[in-house]
N, CA, C and O atoms as a Tinker XYZ file with bonds, in Angstrom:
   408  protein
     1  N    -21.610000  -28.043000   10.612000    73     2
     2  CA   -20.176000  -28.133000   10.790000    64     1     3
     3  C    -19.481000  -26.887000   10.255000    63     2     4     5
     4  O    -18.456000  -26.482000   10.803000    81     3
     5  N    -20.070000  -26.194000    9.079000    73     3     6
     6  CA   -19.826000  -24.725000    8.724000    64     5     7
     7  C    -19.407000  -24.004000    9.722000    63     6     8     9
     8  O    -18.328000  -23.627000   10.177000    81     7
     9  N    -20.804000  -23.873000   10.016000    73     7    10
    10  CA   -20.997000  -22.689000   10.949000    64     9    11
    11  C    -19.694000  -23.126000   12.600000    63    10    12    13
    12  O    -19.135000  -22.198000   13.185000    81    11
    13  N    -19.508000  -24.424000   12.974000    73    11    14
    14  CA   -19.105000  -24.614000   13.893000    64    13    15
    15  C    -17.343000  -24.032000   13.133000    63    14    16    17
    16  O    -16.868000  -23.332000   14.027000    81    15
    17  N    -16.645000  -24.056000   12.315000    73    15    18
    18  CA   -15.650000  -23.649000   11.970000    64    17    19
    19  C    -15.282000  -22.452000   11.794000    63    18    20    21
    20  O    -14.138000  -22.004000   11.864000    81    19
    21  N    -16.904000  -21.545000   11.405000    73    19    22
    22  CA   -16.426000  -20.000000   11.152000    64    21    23
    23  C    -16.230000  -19.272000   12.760000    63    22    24    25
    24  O    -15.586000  -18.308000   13.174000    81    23
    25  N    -16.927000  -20.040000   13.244000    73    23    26
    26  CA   -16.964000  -19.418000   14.828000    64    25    27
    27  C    -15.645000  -19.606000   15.537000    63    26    28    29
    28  O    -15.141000  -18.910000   16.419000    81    27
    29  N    -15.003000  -21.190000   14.696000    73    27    30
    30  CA   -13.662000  -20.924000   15.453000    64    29    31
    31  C    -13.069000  -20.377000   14.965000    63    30    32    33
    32  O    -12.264000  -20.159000   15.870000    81    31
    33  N    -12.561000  -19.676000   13.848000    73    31    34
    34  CA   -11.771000  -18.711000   13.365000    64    33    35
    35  C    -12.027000  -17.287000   13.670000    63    34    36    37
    36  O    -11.073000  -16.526000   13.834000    81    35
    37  N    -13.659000  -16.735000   13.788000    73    35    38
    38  CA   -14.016000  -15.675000   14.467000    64    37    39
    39  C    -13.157000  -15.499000   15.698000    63    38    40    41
    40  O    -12.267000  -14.650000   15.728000    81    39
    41  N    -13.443000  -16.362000   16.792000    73    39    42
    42  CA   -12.513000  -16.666000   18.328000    64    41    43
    43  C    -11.084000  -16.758000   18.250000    63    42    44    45
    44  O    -10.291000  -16.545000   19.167000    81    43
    45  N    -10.801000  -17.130000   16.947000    73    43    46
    46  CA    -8.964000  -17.143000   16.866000    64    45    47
    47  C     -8.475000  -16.003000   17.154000    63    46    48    49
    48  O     -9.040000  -15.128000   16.498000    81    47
    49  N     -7.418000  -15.475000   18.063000    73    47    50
    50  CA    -6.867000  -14.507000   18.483000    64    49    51
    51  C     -5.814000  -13.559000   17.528000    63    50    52    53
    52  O     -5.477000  -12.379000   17.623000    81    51
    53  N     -5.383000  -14.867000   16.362000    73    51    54
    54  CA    -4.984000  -14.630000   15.706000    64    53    55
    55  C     -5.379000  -13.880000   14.530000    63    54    56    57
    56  O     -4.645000  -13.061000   13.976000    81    55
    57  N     -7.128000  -14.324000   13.980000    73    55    58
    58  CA    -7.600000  -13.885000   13.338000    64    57    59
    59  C     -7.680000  -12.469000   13.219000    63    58    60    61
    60  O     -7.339000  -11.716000   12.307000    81    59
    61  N     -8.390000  -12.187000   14.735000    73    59    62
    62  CA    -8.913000  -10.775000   15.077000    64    61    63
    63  C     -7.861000   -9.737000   14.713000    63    62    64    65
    64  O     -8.044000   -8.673000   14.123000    81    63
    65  N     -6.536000  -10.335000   15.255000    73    63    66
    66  CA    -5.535000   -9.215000   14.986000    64    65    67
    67  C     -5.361000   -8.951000   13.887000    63    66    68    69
    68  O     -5.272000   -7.752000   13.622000    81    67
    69  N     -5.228000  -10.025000   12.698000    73    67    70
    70  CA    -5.193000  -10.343000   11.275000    64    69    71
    71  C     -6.122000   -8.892000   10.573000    63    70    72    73
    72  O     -5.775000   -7.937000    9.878000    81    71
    73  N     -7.363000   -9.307000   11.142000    73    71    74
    74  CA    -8.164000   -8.106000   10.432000    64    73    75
    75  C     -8.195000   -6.813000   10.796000    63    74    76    77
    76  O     -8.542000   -5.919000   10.024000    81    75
    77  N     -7.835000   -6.627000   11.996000    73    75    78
    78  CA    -7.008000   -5.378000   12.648000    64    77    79
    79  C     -6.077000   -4.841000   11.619000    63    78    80    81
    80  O     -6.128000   -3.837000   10.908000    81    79
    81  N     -5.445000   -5.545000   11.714000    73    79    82
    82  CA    -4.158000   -5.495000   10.584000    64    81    83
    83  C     -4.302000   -4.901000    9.541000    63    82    84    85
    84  O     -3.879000   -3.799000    9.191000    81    83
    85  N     -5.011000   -5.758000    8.943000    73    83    86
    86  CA    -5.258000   -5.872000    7.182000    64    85    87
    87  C     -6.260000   -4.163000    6.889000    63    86    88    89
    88  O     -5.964000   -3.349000    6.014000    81    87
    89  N     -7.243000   -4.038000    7.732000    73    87    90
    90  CA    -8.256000   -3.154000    7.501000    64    89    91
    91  C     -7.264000   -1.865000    7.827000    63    90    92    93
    92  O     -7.256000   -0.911000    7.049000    81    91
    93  N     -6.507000   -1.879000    8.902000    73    91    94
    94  CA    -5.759000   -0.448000    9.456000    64    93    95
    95  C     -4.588000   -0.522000    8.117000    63    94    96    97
    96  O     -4.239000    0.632000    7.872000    81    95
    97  N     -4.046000   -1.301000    7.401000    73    95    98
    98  CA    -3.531000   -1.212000    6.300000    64    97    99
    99  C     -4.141000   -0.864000    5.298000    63    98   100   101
   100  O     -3.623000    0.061000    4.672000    81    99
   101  N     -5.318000   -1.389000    4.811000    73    99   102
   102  CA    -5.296000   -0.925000    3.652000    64   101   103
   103  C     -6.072000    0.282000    3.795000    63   102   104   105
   104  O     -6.299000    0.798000    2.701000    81   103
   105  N     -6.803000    1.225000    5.291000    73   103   106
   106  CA    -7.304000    2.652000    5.010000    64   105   107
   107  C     -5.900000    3.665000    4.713000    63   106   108   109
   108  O     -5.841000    4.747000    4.128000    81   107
   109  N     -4.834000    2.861000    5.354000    73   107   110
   110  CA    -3.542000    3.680000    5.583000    64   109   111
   111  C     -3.219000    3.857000    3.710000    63   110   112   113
   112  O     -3.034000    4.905000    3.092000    81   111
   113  N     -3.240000    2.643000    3.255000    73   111   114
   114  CA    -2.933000    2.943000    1.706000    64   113   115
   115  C     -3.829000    3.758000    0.655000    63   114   116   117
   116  O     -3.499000    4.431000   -0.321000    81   115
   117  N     -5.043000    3.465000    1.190000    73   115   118
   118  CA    -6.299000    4.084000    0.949000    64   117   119
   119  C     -5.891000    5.637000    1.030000    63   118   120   121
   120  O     -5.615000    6.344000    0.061000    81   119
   121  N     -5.910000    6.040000    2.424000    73   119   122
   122  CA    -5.415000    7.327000    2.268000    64   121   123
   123  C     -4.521000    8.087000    1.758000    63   122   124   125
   124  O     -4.709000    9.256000    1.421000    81   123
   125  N     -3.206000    7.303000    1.642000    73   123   126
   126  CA    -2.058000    7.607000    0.852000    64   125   127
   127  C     -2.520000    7.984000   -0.481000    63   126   128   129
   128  O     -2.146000    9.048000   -0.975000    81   127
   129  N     -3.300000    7.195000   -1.093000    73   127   130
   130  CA    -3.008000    7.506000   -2.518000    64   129   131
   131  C     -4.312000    8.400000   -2.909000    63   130   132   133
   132  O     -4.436000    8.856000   -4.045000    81   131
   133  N     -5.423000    8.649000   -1.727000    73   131   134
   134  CA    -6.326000    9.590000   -1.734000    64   133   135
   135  C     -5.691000   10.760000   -1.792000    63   134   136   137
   136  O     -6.337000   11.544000   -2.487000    81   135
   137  N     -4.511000   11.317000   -1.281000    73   135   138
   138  CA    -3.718000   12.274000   -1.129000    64   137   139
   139  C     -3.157000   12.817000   -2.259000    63   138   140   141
   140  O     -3.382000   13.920000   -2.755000    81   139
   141  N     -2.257000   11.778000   -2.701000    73   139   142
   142  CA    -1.855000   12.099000   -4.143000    64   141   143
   143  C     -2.090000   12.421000   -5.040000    63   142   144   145
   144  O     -1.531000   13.254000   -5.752000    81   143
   145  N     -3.659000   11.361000   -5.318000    73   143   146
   146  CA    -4.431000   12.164000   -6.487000    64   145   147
   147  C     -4.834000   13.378000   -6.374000    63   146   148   149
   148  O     -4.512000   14.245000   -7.186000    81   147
   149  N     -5.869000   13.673000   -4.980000    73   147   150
   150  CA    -6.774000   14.933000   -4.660000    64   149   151
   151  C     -5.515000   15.471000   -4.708000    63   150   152   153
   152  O     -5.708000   16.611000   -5.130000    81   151
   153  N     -4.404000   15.335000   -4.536000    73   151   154
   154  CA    -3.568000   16.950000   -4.492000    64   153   155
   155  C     -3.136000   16.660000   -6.029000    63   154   156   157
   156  O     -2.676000   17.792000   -6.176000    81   155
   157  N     -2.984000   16.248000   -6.891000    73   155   158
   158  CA    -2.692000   16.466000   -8.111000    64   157   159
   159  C     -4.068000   17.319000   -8.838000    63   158   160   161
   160  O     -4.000000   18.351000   -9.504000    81   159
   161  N     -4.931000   16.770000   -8.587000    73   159   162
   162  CA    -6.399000   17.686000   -9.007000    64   161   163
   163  C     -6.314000   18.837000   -8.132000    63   162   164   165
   164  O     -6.542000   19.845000   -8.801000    81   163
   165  N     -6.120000   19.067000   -7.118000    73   163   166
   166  CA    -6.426000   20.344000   -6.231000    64   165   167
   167  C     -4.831000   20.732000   -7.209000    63   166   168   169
   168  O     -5.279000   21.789000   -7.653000    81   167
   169  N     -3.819000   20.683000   -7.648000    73   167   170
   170  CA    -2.977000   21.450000   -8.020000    64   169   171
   171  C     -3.120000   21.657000   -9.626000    63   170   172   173
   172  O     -2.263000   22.334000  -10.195000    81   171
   173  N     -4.116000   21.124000  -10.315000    73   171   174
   174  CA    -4.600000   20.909000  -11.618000    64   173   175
   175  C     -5.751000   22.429000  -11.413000    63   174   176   177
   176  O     -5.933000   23.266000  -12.298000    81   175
   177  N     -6.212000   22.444000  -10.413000    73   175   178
   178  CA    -7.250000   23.007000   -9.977000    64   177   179
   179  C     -6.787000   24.483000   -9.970000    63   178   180   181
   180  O     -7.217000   25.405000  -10.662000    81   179
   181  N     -5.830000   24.499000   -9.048000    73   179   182
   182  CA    -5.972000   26.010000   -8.470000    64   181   183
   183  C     -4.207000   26.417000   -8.886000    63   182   184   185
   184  O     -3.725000   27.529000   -8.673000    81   183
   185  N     -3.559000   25.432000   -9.409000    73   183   186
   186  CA    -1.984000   26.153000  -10.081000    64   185   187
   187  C     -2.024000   25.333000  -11.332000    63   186   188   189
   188  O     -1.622000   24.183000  -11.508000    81   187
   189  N     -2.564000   26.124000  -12.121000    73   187   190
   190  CA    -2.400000   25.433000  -13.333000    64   189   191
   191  C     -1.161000   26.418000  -13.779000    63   190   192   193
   192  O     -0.491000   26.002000  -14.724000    81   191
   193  N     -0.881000   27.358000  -13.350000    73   191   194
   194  CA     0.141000   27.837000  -14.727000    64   193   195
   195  C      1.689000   27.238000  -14.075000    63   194   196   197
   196  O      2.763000   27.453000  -14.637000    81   195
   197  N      1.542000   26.459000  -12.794000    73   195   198
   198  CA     2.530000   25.796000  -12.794000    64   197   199
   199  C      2.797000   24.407000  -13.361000    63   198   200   201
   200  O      3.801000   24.016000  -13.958000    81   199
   201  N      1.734000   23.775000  -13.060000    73   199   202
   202  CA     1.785000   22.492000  -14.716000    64   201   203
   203  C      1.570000   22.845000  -15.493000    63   202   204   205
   204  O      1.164000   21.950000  -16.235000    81   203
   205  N      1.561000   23.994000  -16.058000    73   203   206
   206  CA     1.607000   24.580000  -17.595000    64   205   207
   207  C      3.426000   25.244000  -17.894000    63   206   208   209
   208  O      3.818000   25.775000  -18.934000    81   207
   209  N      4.023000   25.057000  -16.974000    73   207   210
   210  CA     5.500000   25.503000  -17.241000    64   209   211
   211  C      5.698000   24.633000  -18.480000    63   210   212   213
   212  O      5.048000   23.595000  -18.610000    81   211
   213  N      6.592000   25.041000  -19.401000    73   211   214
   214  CA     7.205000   24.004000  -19.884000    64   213   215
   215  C      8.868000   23.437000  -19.320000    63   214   216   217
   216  O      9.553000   23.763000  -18.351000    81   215
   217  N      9.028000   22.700000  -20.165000    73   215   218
   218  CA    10.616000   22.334000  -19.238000    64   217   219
   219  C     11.769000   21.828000  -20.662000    63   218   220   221
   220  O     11.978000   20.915000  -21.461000    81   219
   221  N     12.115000   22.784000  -20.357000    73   219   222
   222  CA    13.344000   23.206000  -21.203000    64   221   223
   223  C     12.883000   23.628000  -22.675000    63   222   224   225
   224  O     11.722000   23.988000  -22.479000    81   223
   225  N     13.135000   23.782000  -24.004000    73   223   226
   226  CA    12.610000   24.401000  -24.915000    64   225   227
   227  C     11.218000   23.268000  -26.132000    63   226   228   229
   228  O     10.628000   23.486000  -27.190000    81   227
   229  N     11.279000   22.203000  -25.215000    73   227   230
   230  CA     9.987000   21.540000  -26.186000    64   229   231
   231  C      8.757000   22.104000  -25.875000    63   230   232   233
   232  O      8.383000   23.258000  -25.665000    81   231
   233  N      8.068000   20.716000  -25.901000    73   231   234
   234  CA     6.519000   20.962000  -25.304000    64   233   235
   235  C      5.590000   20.615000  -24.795000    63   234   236   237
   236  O      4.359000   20.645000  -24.775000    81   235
   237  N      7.109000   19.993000  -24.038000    73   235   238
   238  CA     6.276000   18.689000  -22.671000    64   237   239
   239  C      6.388000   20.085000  -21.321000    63   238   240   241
   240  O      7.265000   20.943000  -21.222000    81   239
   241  N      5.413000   19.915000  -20.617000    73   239   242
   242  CA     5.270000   20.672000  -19.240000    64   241   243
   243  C      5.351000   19.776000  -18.299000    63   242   244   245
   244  O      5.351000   18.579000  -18.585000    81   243
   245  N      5.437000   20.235000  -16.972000    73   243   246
   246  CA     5.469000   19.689000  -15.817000    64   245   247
   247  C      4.457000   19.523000  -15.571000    63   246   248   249
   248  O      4.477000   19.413000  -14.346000    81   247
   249  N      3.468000   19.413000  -15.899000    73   247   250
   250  CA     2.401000   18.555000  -15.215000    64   249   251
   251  C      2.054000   17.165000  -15.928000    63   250   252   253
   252  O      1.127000   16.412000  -15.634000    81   251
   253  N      3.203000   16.967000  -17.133000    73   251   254
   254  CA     2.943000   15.544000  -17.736000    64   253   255
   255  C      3.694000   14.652000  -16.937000    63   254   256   257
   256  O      3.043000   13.719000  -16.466000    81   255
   257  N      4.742000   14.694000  -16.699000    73   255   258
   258  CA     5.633000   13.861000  -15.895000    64   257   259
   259  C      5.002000   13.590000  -14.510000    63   258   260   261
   260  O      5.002000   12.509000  -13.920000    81   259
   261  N      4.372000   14.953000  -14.024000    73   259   262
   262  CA     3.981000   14.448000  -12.414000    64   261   263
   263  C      2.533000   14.063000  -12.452000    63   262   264   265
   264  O      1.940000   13.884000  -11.388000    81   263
   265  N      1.787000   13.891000  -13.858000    73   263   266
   266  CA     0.808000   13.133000  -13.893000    64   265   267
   267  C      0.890000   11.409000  -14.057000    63   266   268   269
   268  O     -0.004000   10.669000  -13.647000    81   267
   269  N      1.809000   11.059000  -14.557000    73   267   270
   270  CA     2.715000   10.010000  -15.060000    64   269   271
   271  C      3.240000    9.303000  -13.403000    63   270   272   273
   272  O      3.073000    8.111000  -13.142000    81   271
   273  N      3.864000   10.277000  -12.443000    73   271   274
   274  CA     4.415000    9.779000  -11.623000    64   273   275
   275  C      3.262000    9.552000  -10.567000    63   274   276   277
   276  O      3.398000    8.860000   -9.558000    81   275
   277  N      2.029000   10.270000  -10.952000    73   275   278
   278  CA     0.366000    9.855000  -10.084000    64   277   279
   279  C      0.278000    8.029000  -10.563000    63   278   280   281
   280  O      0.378000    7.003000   -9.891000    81   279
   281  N      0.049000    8.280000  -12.016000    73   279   282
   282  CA     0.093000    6.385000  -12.212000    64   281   283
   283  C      1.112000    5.801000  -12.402000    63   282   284   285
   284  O      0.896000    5.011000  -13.321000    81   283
   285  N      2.319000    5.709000  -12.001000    73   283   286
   286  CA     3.182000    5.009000  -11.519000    64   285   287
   287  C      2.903000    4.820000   -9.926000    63   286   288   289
   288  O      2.732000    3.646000   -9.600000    81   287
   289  N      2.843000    5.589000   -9.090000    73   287   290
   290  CA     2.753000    5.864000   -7.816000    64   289   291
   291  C      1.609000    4.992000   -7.652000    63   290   292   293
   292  O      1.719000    4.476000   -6.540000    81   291
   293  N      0.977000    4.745000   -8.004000    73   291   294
   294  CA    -0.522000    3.971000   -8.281000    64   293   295
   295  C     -0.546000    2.014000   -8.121000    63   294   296   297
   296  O     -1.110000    1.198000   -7.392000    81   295
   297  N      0.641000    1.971000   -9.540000    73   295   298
   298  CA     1.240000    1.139000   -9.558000    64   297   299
   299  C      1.905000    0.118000   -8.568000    63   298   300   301
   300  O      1.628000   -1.043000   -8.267000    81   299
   301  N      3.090000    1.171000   -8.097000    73   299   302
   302  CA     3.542000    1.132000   -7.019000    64   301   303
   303  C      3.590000    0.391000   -5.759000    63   302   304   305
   304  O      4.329000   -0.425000   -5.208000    81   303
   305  N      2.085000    1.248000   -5.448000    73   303   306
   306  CA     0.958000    1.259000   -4.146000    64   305   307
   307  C      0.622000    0.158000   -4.233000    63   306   308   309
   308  O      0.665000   -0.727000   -3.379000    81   307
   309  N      0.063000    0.109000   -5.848000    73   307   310
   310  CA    -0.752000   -1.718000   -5.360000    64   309   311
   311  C      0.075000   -2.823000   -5.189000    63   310   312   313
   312  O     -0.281000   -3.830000   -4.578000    81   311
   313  N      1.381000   -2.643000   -5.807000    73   311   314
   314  CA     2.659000   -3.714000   -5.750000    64   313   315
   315  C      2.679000   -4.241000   -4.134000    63   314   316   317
   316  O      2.702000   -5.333000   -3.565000    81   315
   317  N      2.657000   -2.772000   -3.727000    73   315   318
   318  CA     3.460000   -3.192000   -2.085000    64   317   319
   319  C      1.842000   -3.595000   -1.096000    63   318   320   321
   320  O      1.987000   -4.056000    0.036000    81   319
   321  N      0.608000   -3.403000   -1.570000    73   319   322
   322  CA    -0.245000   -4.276000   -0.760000    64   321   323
   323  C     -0.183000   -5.399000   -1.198000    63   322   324   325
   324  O      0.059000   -6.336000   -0.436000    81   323
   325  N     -0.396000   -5.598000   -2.596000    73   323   326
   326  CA    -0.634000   -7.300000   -3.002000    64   325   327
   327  C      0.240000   -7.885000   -2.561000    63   326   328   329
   328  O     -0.039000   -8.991000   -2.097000    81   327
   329  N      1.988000   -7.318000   -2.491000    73   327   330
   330  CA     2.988000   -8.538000   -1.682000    64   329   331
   331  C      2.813000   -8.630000   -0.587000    63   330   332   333
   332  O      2.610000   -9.789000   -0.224000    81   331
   333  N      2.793000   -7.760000    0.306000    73   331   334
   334  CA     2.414000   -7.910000    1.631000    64   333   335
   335  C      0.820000   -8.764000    2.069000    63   334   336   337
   336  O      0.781000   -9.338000    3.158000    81   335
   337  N     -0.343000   -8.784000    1.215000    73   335   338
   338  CA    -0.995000   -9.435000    1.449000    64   337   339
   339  C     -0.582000  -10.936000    0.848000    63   338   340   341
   340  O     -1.184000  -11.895000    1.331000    81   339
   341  N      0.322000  -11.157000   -0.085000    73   339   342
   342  CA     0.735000  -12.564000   -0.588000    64   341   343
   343  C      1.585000  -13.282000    0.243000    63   342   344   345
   344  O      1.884000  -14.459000    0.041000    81   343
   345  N      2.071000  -12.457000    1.382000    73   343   346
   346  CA     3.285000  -12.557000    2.035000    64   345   347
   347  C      2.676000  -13.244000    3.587000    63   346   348   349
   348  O      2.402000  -14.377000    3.986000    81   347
   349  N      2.657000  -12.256000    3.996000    73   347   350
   350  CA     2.208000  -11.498000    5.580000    64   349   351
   351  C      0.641000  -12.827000    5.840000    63   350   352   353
   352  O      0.441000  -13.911000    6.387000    81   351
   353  N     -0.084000  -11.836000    5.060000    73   351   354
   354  CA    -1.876000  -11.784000    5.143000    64   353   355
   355  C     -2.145000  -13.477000    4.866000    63   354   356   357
   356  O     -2.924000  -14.198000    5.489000    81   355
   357  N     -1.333000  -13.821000    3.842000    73   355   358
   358  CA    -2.119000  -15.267000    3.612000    64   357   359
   359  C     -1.327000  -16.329000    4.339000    63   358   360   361
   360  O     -1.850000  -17.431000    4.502000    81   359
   361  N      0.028000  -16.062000    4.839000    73   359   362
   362  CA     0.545000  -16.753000    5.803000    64   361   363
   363  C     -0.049000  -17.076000    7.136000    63   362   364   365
   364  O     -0.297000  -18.160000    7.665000    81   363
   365  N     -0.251000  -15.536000    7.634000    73   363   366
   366  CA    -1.397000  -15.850000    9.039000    64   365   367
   367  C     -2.421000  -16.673000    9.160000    63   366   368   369
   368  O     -2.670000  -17.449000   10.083000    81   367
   369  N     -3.394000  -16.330000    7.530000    73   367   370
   370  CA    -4.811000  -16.950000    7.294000    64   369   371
   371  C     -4.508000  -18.372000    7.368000    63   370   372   373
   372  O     -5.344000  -19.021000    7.995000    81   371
   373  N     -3.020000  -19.355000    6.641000    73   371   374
   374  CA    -2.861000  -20.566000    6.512000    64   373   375
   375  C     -2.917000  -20.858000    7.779000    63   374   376   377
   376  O     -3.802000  -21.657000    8.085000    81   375
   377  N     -1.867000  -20.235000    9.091000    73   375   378
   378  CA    -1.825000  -20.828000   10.153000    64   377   379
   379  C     -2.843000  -21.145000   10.727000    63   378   380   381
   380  O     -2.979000  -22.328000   11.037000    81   379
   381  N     -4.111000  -19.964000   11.122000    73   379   382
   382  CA    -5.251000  -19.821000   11.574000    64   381   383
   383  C     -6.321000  -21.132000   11.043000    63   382   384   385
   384  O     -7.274000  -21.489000   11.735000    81   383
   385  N     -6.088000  -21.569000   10.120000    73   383   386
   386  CA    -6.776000  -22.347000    9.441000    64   385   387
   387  C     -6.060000  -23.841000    9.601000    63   386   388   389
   388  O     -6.751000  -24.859000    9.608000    81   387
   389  N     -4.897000  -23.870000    9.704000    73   387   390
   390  CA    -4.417000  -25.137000   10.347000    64   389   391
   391  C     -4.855000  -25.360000   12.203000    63   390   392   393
   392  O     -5.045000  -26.389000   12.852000    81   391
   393  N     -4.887000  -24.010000   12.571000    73   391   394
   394  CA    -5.074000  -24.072000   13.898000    64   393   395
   395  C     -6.757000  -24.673000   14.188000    63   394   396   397
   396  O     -7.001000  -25.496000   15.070000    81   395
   397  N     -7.827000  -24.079000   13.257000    73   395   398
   398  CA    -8.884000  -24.362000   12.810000    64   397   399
   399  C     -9.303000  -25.822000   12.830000    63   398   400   401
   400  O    -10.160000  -26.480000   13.419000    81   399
   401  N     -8.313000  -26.066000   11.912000    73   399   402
   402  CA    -9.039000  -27.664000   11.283000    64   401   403
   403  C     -8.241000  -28.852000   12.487000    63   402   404   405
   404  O     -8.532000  -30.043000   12.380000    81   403
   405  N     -7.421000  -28.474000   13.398000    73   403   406
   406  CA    -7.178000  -29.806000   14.740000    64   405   407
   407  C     -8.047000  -30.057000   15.506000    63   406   408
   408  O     -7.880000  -30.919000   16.369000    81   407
């Protein structure tokens, strides 16, 4: 009886799109924040004496704040998948699964 249920949710039309969805979302976020970091290291990398500025007469530099705004940005990122998957993602899955079990 398992197996006869996963097959109908496999066949759900709804499903398929679902994981369409979900997978083309999260490489999209995936990549986003692949970006951010690798360019904070590629700019750690090859301009350091520009995160080595300082900013204004202390002895905080600009590369503390926009390291700061890497894990915030981080933060962020995961905020807006987990709601959208709390939202969106598990709403579909309920329907699909009511559609399932008639």
């Amino acid at each position: 009886m398992k197996e006869d249920i996963n097959e109908k949710i496999r066949a759900n039309p709804k499903y398929q799109q679902l994981v369409k969805t979900r997978n083309a979302y999260g490489w999209l976020m995936t990549i986003i924040m692949l970006v951010v970091y690798y360019g904070y290291i590629a700019l750690i990398a090859f301009n350091k004496e520009f995160l080595g500025t300082r900013m204004g007469e202390g002895v905080t530099t600009i590369g503390i704040p926009i390291g700061v705004g890497v894990i915030v940005f981080t933060i962020v990122i995961t905020g807006i998948y987990v709601h959208r998957a709390n939202t969106e993602f598990d709403s579909v899955t309920e329907e699909i699964m009511k559609e399932v079990k008639q």
